[in-house]
FIPADREN-209031 format. One record per residue (C-alpha): residue in one letter; x, y, z. Coordinates in steps of 0.25 Angstrom, whole numbers, padded with zeros to 4 digits, always signed. Layout:
residues N
AXYZ ...
END
This chain:
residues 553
X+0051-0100+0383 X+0057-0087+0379 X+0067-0088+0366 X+0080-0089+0372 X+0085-0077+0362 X+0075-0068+0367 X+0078-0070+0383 X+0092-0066+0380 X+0087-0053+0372 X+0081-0049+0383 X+0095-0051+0392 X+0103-0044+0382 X+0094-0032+0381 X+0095-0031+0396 X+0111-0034+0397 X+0115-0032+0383 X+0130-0033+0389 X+0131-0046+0395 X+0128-0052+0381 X+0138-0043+0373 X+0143-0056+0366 X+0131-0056+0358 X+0133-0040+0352 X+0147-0045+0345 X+0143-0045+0331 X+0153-0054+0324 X+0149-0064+0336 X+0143-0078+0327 X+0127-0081+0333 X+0125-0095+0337 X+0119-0104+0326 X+0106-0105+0337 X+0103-0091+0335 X+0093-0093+0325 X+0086-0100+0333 X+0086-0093+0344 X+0084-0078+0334 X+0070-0086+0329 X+0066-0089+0345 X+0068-0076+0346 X+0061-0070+0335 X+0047-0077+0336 X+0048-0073+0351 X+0047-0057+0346 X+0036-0060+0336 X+0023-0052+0339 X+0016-0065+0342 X+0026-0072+0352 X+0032-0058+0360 X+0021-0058+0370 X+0024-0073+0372 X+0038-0071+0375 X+0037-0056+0382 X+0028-0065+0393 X+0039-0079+0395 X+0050-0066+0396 X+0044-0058+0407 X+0045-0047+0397 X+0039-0038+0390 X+0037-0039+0373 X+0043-0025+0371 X+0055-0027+0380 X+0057-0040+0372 X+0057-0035+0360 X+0065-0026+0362 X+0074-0035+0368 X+0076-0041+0356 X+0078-0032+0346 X+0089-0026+0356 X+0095-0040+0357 X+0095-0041+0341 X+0102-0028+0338 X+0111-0031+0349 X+0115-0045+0342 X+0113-0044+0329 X+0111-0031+0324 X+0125-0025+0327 X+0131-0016+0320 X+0142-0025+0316 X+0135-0039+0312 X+0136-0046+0300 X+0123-0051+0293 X+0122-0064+0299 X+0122-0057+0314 X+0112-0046+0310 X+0104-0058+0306 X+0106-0068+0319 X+0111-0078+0309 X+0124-0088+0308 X+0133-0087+0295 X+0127-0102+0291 X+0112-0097+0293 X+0101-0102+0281 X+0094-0093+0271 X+0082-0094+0279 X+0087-0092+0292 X+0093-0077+0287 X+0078-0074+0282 X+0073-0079+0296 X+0082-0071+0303 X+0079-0060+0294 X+0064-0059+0296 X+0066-0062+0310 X+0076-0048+0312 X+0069-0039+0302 X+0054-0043+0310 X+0061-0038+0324 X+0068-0027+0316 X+0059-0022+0304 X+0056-0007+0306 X+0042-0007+0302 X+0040-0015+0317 X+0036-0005+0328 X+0048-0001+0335 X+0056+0012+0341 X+0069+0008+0334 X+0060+0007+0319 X+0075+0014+0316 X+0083+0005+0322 X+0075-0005+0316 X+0077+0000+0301 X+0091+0000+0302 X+0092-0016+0308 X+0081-0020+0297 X+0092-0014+0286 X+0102-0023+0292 X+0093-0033+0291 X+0089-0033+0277 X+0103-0031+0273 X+0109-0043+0281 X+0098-0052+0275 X+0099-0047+0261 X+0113-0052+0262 X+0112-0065+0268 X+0099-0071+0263 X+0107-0071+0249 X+0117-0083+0245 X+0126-0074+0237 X+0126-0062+0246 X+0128-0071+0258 X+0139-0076+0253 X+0145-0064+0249 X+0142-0058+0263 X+0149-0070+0270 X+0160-0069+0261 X+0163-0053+0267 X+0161-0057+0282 X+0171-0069+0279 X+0180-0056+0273 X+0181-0047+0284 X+0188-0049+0296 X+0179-0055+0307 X+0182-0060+0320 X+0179-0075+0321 X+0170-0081+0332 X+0165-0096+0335 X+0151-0100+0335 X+0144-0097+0348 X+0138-0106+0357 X+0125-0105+0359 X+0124-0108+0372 X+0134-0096+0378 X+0130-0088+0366 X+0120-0082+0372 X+0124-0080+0387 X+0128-0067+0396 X+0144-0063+0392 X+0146-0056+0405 X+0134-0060+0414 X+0132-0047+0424 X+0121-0045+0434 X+0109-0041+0429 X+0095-0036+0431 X+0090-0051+0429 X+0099-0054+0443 X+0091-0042+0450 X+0080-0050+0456 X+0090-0061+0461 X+0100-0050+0467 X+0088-0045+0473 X+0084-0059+0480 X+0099-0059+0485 X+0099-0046+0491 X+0086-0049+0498 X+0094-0061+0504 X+0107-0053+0507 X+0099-0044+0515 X+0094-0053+0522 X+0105-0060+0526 X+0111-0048+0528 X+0100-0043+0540 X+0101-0056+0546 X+0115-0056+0547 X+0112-0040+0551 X+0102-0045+0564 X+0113-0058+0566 X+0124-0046+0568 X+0116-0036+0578 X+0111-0048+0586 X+0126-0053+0589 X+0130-0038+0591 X+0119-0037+0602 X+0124-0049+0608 X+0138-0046+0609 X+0132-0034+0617 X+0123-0041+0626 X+0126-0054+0628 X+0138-0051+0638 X+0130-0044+0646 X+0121-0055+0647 X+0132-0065+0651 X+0138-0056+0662 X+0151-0054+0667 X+0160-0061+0662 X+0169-0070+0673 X+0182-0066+0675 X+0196-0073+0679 X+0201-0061+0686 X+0207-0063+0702 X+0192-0060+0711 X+0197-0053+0725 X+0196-0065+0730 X+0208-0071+0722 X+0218-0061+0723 X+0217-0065+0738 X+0223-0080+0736 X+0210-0088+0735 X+0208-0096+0723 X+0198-0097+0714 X+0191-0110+0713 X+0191-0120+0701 X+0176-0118+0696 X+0177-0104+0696 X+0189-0101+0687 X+0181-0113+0676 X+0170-0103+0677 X+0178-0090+0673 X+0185-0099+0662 X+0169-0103+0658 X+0166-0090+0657 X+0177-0083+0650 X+0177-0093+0638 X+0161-0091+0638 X+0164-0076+0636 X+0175-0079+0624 X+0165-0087+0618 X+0155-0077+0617 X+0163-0066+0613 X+0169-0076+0602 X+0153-0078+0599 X+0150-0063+0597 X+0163-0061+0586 X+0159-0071+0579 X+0143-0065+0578 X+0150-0051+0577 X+0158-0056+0563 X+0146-0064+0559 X+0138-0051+0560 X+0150-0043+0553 X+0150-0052+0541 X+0136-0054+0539 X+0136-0037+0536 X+0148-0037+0528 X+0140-0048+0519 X+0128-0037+0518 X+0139-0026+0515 X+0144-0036+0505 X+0130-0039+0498 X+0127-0026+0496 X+0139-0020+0489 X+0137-0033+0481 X+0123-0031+0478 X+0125-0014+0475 X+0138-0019+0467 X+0126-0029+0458 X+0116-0017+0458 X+0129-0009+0452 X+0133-0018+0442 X+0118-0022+0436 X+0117-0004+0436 X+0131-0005+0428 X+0126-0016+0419 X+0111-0010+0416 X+0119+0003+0412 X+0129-0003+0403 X+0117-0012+0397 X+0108+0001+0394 X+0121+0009+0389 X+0123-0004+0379 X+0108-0004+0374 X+0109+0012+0371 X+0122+0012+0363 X+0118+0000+0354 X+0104+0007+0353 X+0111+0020+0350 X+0121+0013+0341 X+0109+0006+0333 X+0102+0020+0332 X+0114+0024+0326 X+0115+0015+0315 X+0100+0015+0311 X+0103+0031+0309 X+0114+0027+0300 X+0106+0018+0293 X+0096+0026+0293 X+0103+0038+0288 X+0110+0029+0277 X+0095+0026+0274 X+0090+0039+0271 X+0105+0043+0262 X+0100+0032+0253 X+0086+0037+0253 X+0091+0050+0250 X+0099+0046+0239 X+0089+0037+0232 X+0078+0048+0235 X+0087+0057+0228 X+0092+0048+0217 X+0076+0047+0214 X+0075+0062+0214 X+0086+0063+0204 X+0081+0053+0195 X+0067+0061+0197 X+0073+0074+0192 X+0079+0067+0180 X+0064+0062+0176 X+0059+0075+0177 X+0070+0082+0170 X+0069+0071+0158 X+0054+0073+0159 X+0055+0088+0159 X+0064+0087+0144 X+0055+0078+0140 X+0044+0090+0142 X+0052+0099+0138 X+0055+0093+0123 X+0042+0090+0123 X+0037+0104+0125 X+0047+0108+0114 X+0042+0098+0105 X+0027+0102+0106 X+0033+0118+0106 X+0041+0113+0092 X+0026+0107+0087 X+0018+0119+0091 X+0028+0128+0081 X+0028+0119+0071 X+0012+0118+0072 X+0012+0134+0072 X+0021+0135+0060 X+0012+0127+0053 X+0001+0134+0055 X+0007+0146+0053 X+0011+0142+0040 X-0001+0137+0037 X-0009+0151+0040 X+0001+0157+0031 X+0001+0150+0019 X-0016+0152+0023 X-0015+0165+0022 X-0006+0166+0009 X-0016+0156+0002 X-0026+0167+0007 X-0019+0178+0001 X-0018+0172-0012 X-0032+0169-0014 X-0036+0182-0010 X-0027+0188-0020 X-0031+0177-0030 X-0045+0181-0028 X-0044+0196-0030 X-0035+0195-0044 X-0048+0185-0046 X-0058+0197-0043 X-0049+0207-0050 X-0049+0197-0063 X-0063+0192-0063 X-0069+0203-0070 X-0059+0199-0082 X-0061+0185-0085 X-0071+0177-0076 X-0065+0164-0084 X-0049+0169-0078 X-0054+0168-0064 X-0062+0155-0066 X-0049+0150-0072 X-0041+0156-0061 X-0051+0152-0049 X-0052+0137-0052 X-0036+0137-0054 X-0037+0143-0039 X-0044+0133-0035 X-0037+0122-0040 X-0023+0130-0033 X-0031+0129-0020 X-0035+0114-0022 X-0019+0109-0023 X-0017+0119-0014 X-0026+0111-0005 X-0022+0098-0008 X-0007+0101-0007 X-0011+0107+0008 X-0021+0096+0011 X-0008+0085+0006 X+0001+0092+0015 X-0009+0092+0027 X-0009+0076+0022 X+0005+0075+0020 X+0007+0081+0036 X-0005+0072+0042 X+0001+0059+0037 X+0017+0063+0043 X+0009+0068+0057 X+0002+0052+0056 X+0015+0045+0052 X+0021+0054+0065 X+0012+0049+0074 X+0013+0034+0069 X+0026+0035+0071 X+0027+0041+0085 X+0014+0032+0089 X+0026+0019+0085 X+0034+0025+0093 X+0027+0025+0106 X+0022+0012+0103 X+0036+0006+0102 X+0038+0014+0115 X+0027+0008+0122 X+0032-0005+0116 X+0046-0005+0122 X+0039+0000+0137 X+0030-0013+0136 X+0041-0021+0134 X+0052-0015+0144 X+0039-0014+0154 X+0036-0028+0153 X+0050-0033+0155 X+0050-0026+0167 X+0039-0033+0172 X+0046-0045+0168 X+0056-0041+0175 X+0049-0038+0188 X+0040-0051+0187 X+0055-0058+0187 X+0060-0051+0199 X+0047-0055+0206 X+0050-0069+0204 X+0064-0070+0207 X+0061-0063+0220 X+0072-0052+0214 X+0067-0040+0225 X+0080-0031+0218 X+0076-0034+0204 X+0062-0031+0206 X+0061-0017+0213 X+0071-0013+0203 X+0061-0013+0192 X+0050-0004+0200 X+0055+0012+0203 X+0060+0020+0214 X+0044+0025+0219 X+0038+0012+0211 X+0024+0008+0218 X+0019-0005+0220 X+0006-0010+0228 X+0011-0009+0242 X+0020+0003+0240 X+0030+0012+0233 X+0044+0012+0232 X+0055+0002+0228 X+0061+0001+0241 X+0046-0004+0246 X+0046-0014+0234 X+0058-0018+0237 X+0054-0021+0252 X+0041-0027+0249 X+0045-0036+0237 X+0058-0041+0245 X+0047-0045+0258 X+0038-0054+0247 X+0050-0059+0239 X+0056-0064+0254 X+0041-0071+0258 X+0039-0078+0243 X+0047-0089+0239 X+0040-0087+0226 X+0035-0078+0218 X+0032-0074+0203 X+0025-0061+0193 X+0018-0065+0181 X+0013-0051+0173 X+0006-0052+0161 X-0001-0045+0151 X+0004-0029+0155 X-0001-0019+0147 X+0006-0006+0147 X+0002+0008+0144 X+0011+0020+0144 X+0007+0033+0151 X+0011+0047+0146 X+0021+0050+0158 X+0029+0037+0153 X+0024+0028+0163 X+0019+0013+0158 X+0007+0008+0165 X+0006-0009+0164 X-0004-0018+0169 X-0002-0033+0169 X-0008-0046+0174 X-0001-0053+0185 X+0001-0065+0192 X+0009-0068+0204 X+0014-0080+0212 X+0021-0081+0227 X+0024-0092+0233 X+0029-0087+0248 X+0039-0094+0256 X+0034-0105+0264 X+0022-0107+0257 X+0019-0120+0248 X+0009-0113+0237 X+0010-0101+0226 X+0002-0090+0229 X-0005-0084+0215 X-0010-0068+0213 X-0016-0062+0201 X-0019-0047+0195 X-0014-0036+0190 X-0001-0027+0190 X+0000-0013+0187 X+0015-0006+0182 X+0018+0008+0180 X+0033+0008+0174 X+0042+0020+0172 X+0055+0022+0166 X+0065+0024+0176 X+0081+0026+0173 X+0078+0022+0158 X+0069+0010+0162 X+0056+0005+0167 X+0052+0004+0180 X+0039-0001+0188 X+0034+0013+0196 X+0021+0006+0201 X+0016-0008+0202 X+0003-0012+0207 X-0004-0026+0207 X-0017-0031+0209 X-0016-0047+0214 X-0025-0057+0219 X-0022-0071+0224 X-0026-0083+0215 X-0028-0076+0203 
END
């Protein structure tokens, strides 16, 4: 048997307006909706429309889209709260808002094939937003708390039983074929009665010919001479006239038989052209209804869609903002940089500039040493010997003194370098320790299931195995953290290693442990993870994560 859920969909799409009871949307649902919404559910599954298409008469398109016009219709208004967007009651459980949320978002879920994936978009939205809120204690509360504050009609619980039935029954195509039957039936009736008519008026024509002349009571010559006429031939006449009467009495009485059987054909078929008028009146007001709520749902997916985009573009240009600043801190950066080398180069050129001068003085000096030398070795070979080794000797401190201050410069360059070498190591240092509470951090996130607290450690662009971008960590991490009941990240032994663009490269061990929902055992997965952080806004950040696991390891 068809789900009961799913025969009235198909009604409703046809004569949305005899049901516009169910379109009110502060209108309660009966508590066995939920029943009925699962029936109806496992019906539109891929492995049960066939199924169900064949017990309808109908075929699977036509009864899916059916459905999802019946569930925009009832539940997706414009207007309801969470609990109607969702087909629940105000006492409903935490699992039965998940269940109503998987079932809605399967019928919905814009990467379906579909020629509303717009339309679809926009009720996936509202879906994820009313189950966000309710499947959380606190923000359930707070959320029933505001609809107790606003000022809202109060209706009782539905009955189930009337729930669900025609408002305003009206002929419909379902009654076509009967009316059909009928009219076959009328009309033949009405030929009979037609045939019935035209046989009496025939006889009202012939049959007194066939009877004669009638008698008459009138004076024959014979009588308005005196004689009179005898007994048995004035109880014929009277036999006869009353003979006559009765047939004439006969032949009205067929006559108005024949008269009312033609007034009852005129009467069935402004009857049946006023039906045919009324199911073309309904049919109308039942295509004009379809097209503005399609139009009206087409308007808001644009509006959502519009609002969509604004926050793209602002987020898009946030990021190009924050872009330009990097480039422009990076550009100073350069820019100092350059003007530090510039600053060493002088320095170096002075140096040697100085250098090559005091050369060349030490050259002119001993040139002019050398000629007085010349010039006074013809007087006293024993002066110049004298005066020669003391040269030498000059040259030698000379020498050293340089030679001590080459020294002297060589050892404050090496104590620089120590320095500066401590320096980066106590940066390095620091960027371990701040990187490996952030994987602290992102391992506790894991665990708690926290999907807010863990995207917030990777950046904007961040990349990951099955994708990039934090909006698609966001998406993918909520889906596992919704099919695992538990789950928990053990990292050990990262080894970091700085890059010279800033970046810090790490490699760890890594375990992993899931227990999904439903299941009895832990499922256990061993390998490797790879992180590339950055600093972002004055603080670390994952920009790539990549892992290589294997079960049982």
């Amino acid at each position: 048997m068809a789900p009961e859920l799913l025969i009235l969909a198909l009604d409703f799409y046809r004569h949305p307006l005899r049901y516009r009871h169910l379109t009110e949307p502060k209108q309660p649902l009966p508590d066995v909706f939920d029943t009925l919404l699962i029936d109806f559910a496992a019906a539109l599954s891929p492995q049960n429309i066939e199924s169900a298409a064949l017990k309808l008469g109908q075929k699977p398109a036509d009864i899916e889209k059916a459905a999802r016009f019946f569930i925009r219709q009832v539940l997706l208004l414009p207007e309801a709260d969470h609990y109607r967007l969702l087909g629940l009651s105000r006492h409903a459980s935490e699992a039965t808002v998940r269940l109503h949320y998987q079932l809605l978002v399967r019928l919905f879920h814009p990467d379906r094939p579909s020629d509303e994936a717009e339309l679809d978009y926009s009720f996936t939205a509202r879906i994820n937003d009313a189950y966000s809120t309710l499947r959380d204690t606190d923000s359930r509360q707070r959320y029933d708390a505001h609809l107790t504050s606003i000022d809202r009609p109060v209706y009782p619980q539905p009955n189930a039983r009337t729930f669900f039935l025609p408002s305003d029954p009206i002929f419909t195509p379902s009654d076509d074929l009967r009316s059909t039957r009928t009219a076959a039936r009328t009309w033949q009736v009405v030929s009979v009665g037609s045939l019935i008519g035209f046989v009496l008026a025939v006889s009202v024509l012939v049959l007194p010919q066939r009877i004669g002349t009638a008698p008459s009571i009138r004076a024959t010559p014979e009588t308005s001479s005196g004689m009179t006429p005898k007994p048995n031939d004035l109880s014929r006449e009277t036999s006869a006239g009353d003979a006559q009467g009765a047939e004439t009495q006969r032949v009205e009485t067929l006559r108005a038989a024949a008269e009312r059987a033609e007034a009852e054909r005129a009467e069935a078929q402004r009857a049946e052209v006023q039906r045919a008028e009324a199911q073309r009146a309904e049919d109308q007001r039942a295509e004009a209804q379809r097209a503005e709520a399609e139009r009206a749902e087409a308007q808001r997916a644009e509006a959502q869609r519009a609002e969509i985009q604004r926050a793209e573009t602002q987020r898009a240009e946030a990021q190009r903002a924050e872009r330009l600043r990097a480039e422009a801190q990076r550009a100073e950066s350069q820019r100092a940089e350059a003007q530090r080398a510039k600053a060493q180069r002088a320095e170096a050129e002075r140096a040697e500039a100085q250098r090559a001068k005091a050369q060349r003085a030490e050259s002119q000096r001993a040139e002019t040493q050398r000629a007085e030398a010349e010039a006074q070795r013809a007087e006293a070979q024993r002066a110049e010997s004298q005066r020669a080794e003391a040269q030498r000797a000059k040259t030698q401190r000379a020498e050293a003194e340089r030679a001590e201050t080459q020294r002297t410069e060589a050892l404050r360059a090496e104590a620089q370098r120590a320095e500066a070498q401590r320096a980066g190591a106590q940066r390095a240092e620091i960027q371990r320790t701040e990187a490996n509470r952030l994987i602290q951090r992102l391992a506790g996130a894991y665990q708690r299931g926290d999907v807010g607290g863990f995207v917030n450690l990777f950046t904007s662009d961040a990349q990951v195995n099955e994708g990039r971008g934090a909006a698609f960590i966001r998406k993918d991490y909520s889906d596992f953290f919704q099919q695992a009941s538990e789950q928990k990240l053990d990292v050990r032994q990262t080894i970091w290693k700085s890059t010279s663009d800033g970046k810090l490269i790490g490699k760890s061990q890594a375990s992993v442990t899931i227990r999904e929902k439903g299941a009895s055992h832990l499922r256990h997965f061993g390998g490797t993870l790879e992180f590339e952080l950055i600093r972002s806004q004055g603080e670390l950040r994952i920009s790539k994560m990549l892992y290589s696991l294997h079960e049982g390891i």
